[in-house]
C-alpha positions in Angstrom: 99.0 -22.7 1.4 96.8 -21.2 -1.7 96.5 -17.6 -2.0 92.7 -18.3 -1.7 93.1 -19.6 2.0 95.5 -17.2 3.2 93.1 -14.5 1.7 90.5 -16.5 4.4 93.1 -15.9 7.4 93.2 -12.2 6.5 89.8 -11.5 6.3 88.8 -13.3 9.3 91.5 -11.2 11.6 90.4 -8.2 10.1 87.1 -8.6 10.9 88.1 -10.0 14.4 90.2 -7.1 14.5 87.1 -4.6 14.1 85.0 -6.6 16.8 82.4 -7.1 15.0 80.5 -10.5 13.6 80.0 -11.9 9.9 76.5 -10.7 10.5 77.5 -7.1 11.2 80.1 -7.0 8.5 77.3 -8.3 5.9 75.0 -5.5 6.8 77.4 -3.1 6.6 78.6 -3.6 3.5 75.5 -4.6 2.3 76.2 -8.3 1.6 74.5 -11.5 2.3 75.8 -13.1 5.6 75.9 -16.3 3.9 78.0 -14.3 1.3 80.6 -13.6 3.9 80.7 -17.4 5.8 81.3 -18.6 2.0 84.1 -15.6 2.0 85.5 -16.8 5.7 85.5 -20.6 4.6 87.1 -20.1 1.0 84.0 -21.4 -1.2 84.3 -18.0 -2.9 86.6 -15.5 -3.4 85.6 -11.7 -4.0 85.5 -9.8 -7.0 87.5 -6.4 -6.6 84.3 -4.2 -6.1 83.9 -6.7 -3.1 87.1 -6.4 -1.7 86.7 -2.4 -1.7 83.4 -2.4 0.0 84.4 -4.7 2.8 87.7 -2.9 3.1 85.9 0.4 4.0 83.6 -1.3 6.3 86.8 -2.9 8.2 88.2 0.7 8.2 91.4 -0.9 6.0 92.2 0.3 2.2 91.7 -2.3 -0.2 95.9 -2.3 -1.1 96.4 -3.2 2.6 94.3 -6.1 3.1 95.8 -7.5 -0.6 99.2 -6.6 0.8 99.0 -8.5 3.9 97.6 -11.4 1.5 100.9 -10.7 -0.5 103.3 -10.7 2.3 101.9 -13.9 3.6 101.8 -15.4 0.8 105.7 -14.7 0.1 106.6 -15.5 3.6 104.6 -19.4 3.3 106.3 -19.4 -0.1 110.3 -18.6 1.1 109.7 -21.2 4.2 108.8 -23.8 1.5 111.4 -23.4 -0.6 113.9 -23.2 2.4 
């Protein structure tokens, strides 16, 4: 799995996590809904400045969400290679 789609799983669970919708999450963090869909569905991938500003908004630093990236990422990675 790419980093890019694991980055999708994380965001989507943290904003499940929060209970609220990709529309609420946009105006929150002042975003374009579209913006987040193409976020949720991997078409783009956010710049850091992004990342901070929807971090706040999910009530998450900006290192945890990229750490829970990480750790996924190295979990997929050592299950491959076993």
């Amino acid at each position: 799995m790419k980093i890019k789609t694991i980055f999708v799983l994380v965001l989507k669970q943290a904003r499940k996590e929060k209970g609220i919708s990709q529309k609420q999450l946009a105006f929150d963090s002042n975003l374009d809904r579209s913006y987040i869909s193409k976020l949720e569905t991997g078409v783009y991938q956010p710049s850091i400045s992004t990342i901070f500003t929807i971090s706040e908004v999910l009530d998450i630093k900006p290192s945890d969400l990229i750490k829970e990236v990480y750790l996924r990422y190295l979990k997929q990675r050592t299950e491959y290679e076993n």
